[in-house]
C-alpha positions as protocol buffer text, in pm:
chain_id: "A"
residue {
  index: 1
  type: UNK
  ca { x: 4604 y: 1289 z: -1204 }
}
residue {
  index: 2
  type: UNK
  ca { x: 4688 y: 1479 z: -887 }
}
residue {
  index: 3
  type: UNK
  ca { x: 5019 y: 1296 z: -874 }
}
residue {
  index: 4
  type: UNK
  ca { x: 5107 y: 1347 z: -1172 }
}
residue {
  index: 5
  type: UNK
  ca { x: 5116 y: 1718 z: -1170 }
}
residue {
  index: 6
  type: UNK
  ca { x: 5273 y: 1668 z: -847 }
}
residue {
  index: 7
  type: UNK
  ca { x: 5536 y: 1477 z: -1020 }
}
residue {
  index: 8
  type: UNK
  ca { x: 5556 y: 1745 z: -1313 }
}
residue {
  index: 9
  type: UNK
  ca { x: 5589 y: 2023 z: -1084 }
}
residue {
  index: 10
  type: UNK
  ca { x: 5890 y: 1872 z: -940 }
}
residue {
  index: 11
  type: UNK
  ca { x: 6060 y: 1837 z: -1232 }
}
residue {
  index: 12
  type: UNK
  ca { x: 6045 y: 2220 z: -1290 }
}
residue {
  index: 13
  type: UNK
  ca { x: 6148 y: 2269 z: -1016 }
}
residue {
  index: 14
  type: UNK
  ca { x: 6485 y: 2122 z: -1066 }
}
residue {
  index: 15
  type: UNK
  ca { x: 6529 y: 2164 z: -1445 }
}
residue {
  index: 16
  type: UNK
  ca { x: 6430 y: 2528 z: -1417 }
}
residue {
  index: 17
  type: UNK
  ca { x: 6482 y: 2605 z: -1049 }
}
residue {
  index: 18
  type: UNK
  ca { x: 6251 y: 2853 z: -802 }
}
residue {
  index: 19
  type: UNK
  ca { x: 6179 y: 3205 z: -884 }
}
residue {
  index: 20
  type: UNK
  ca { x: 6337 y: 3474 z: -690 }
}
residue {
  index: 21
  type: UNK
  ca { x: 6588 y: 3360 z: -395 }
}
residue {
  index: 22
  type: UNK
  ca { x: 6394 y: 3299 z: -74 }
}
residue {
  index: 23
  type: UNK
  ca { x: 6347 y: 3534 z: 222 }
}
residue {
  index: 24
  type: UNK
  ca { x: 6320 y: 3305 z: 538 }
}
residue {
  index: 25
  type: UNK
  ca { x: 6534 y: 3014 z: 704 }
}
residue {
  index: 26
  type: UNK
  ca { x: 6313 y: 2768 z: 828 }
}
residue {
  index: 27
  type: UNK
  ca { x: 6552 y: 2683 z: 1073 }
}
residue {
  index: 28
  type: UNK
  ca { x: 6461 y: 3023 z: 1220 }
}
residue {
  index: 29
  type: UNK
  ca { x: 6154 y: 2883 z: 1305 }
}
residue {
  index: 30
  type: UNK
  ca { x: 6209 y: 2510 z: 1340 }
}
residue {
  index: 31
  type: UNK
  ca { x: 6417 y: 2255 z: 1507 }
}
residue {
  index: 32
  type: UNK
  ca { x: 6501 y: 1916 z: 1373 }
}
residue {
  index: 33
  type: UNK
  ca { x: 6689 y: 1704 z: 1081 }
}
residue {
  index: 34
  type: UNK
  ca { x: 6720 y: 1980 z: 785 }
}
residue {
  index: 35
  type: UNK
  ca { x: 6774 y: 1947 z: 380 }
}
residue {
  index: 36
  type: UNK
  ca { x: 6849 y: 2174 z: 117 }
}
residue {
  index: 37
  type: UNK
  ca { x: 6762 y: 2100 z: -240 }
}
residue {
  index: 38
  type: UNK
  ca { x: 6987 y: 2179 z: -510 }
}
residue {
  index: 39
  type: UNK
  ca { x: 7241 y: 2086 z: -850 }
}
residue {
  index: 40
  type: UNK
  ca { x: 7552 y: 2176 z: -699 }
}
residue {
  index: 41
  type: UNK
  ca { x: 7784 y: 1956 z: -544 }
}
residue {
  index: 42
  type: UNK
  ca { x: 7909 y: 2064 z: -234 }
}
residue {
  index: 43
  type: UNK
  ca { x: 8112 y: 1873 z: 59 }
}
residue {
  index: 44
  type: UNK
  ca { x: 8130 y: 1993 z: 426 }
}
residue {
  index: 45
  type: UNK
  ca { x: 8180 y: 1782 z: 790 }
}
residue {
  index: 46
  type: UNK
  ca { x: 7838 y: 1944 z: 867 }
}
residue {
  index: 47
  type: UNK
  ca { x: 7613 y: 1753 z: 654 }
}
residue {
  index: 48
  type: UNK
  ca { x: 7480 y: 1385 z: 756 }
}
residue {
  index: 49
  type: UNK
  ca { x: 7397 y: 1217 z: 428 }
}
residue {
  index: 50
  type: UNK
  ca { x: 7322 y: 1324 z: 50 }
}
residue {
  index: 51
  type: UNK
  ca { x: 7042 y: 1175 z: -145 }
}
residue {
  index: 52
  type: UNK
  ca { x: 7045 y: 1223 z: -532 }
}
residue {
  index: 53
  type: UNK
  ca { x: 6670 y: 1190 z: -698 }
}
residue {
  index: 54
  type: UNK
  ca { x: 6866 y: 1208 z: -1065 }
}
residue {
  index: 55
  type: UNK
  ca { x: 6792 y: 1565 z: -1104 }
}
residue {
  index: 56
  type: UNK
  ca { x: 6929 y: 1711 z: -800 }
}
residue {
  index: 57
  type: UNK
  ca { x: 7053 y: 1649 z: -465 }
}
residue {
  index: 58
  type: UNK
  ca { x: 6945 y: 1628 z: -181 }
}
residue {
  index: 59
  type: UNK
  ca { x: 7193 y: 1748 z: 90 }
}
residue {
  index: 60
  type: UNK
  ca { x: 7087 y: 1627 z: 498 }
}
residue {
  index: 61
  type: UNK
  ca { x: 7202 y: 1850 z: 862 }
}
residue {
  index: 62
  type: UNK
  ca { x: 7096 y: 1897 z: 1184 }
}
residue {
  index: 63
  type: UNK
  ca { x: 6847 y: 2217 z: 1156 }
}
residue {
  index: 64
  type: UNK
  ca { x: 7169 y: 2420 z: 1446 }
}
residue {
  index: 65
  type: UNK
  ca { x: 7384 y: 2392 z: 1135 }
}
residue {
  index: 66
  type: UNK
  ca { x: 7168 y: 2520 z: 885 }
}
residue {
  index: 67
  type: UNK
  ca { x: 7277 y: 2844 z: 894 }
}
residue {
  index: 68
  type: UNK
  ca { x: 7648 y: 2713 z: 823 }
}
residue {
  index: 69
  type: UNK
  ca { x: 7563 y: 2532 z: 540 }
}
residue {
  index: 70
  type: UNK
  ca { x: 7343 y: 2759 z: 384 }
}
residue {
  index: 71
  type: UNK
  ca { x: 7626 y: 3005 z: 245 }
}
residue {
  index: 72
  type: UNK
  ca { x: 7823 y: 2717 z: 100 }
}
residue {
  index: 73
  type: UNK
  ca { x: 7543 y: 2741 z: -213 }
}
residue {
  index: 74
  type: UNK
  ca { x: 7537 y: 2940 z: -504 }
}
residue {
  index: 75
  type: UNK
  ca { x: 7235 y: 2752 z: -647 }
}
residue {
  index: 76
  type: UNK
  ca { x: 7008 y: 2646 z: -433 }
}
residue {
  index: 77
  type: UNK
  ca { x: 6657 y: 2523 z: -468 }
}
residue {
  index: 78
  type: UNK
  ca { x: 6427 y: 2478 z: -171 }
}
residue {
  index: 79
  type: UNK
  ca { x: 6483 y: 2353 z: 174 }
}
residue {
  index: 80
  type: UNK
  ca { x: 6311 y: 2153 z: 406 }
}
residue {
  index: 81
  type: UNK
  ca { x: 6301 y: 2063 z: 795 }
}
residue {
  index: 82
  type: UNK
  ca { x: 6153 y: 1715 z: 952 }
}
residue {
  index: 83
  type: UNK
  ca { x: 6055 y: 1764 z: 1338 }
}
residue {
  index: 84
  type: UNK
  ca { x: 5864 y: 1533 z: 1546 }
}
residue {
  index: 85
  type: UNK
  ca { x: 5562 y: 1686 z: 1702 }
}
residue {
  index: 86
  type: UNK
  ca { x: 5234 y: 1729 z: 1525 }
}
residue {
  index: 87
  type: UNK
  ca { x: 5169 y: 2095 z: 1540 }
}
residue {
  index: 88
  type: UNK
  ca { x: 4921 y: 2290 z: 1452 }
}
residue {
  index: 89
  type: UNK
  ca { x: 4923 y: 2439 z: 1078 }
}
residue {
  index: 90
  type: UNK
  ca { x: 4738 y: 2745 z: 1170 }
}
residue {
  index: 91
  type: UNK
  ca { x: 4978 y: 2831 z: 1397 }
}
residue {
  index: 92
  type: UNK
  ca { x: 5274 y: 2796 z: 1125 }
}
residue {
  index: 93
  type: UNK
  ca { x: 5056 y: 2977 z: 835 }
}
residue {
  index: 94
  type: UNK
  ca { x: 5048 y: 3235 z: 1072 }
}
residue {
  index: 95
  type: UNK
  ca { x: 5335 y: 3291 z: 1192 }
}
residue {
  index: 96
  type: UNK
  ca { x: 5521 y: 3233 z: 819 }
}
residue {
  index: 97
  type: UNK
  ca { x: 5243 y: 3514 z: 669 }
}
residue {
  index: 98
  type: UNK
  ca { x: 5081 y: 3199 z: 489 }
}
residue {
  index: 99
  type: UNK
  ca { x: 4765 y: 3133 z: 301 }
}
residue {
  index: 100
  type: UNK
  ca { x: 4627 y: 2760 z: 209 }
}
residue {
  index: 101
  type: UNK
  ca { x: 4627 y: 2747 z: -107 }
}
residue {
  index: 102
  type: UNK
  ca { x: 4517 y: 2381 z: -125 }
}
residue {
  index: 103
  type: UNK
  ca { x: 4487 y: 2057 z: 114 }
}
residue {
  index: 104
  type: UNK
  ca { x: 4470 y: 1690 z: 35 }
}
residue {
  index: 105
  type: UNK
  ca { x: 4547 y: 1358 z: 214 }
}
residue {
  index: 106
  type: UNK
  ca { x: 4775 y: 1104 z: 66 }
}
residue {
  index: 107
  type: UNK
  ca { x: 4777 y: 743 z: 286 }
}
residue {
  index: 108
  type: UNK
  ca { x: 4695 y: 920 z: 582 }
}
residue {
  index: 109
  type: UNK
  ca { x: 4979 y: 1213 z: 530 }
}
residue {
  index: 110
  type: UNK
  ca { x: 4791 y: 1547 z: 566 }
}
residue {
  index: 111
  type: UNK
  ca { x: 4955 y: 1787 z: 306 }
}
residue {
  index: 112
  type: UNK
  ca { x: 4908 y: 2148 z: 213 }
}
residue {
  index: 113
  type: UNK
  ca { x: 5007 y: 2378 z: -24 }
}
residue {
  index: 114
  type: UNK
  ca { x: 5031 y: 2726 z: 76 }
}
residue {
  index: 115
  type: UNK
  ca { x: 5168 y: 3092 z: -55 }
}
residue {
  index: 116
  type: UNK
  ca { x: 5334 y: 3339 z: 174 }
}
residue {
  index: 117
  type: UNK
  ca { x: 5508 y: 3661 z: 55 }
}
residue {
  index: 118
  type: UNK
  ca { x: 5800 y: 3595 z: 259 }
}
residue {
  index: 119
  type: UNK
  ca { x: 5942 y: 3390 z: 40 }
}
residue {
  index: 120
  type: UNK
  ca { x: 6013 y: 3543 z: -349 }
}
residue {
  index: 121
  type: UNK
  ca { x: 6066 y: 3170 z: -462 }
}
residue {
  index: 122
  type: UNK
  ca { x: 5758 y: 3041 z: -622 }
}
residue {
  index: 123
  type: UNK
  ca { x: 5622 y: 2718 z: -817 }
}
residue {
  index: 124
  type: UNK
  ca { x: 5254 y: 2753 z: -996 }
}
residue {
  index: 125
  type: UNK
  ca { x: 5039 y: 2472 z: -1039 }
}
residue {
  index: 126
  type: UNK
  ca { x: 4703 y: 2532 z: -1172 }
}
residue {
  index: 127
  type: UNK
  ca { x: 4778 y: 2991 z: -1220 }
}
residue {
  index: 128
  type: UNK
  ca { x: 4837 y: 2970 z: -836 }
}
residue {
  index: 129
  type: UNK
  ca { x: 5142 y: 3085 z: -690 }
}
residue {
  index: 130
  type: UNK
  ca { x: 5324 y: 2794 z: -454 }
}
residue {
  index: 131
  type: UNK
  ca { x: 5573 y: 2823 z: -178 }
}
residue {
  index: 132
  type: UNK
  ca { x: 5531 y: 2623 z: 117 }
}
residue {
  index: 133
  type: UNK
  ca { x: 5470 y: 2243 z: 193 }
}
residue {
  index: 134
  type: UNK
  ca { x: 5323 y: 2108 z: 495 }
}
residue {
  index: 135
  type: UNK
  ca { x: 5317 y: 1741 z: 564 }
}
residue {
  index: 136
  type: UNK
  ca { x: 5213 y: 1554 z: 830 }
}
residue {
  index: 137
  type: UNK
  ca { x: 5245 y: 1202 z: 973 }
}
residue {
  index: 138
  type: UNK
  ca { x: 5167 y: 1063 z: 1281 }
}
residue {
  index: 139
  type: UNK
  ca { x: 5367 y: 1271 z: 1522 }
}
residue {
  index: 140
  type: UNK
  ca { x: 5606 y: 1348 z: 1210 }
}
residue {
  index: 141
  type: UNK
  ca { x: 5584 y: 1689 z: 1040 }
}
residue {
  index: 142
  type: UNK
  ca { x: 5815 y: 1806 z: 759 }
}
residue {
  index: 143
  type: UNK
  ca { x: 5782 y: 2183 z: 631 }
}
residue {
  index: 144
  type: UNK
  ca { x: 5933 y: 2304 z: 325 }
}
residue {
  index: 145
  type: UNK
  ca { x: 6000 y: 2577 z: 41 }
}
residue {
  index: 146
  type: UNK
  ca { x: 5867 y: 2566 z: -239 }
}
residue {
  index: 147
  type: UNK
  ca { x: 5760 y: 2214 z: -239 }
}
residue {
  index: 148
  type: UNK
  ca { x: 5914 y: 1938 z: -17 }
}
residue {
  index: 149
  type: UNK
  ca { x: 6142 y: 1685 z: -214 }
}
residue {
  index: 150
  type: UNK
  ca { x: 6227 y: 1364 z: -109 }
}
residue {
  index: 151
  type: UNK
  ca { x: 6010 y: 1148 z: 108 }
}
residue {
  index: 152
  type: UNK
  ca { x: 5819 y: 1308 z: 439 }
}
């Protein structure tokens, strides 16, 4: 059941897009391989690879060129950075302004949902307002806005 709101969130996500634009790069805070989630179709040297999930792309950089790619959208609808280190997600809900909105483990990935007014863009699953992803794996950790897409 879980998945499958999971699943329908998603799909808002991309057929209706976030609410609001949002307010923080995580490459501000973060270091690794980045993505940015979106419908347009956009080319540049910088990016690595592009996955399509059939609703939306899926566009792949190094988190240093982030900040380059990031103007070449006009629609654009999350973003998401893959590090490896297992850090401590009180430490990033704190430092992002963050509250937990829920947890859950799926095949030994720790995931939670969280809200933080630093970003306008929002999802809602169950009334509750959703903006950040945290999932971790291993030594793996991918955070994203509002929800991660793709694998982590």
């Amino acid at each position: 059941m879980k998945f499958c709101i999971f699943i329908s969130t998603c799909l808002s996500l991309v057929f209706y897009g976030v609410v609001g634009p949002a307010n923080i790069n995580l490459d501000d805070f973060f270091s690794g391989d980045y993505a940015f989630y979106s419908t347009a179709v956009i080319e540049s040297p910088l990016i690595t690879s592009v996955d399509f999930t059939g609703f939306s792309y899926i566009y792949h950089c190094k988190s240093s060129n982030a900040s380059k790619i990031r103007p070449l959208f006009t629609d654009e609808d999350g973003e998401s950075v893959t590090f490896i280190g297992n850090i401590q997600n009180t430490a990033v809900l704190k430092n992002l302004g963050a509250r937990i909105v829920s947890e859950s483990d799926a095949g030994g990935i720790g995931i939670i949902y969280a809200y933080t007014p630093k970003i306008s863009a929002y999802i809602t699953e169950n009334g509750k307002k959703i903006n950040l992803q945290i999932a971790q794996r291993e030594e793996t950790t991918t955070i994203g806005w509002p929800v991660i897409l793709g694998s982590y």
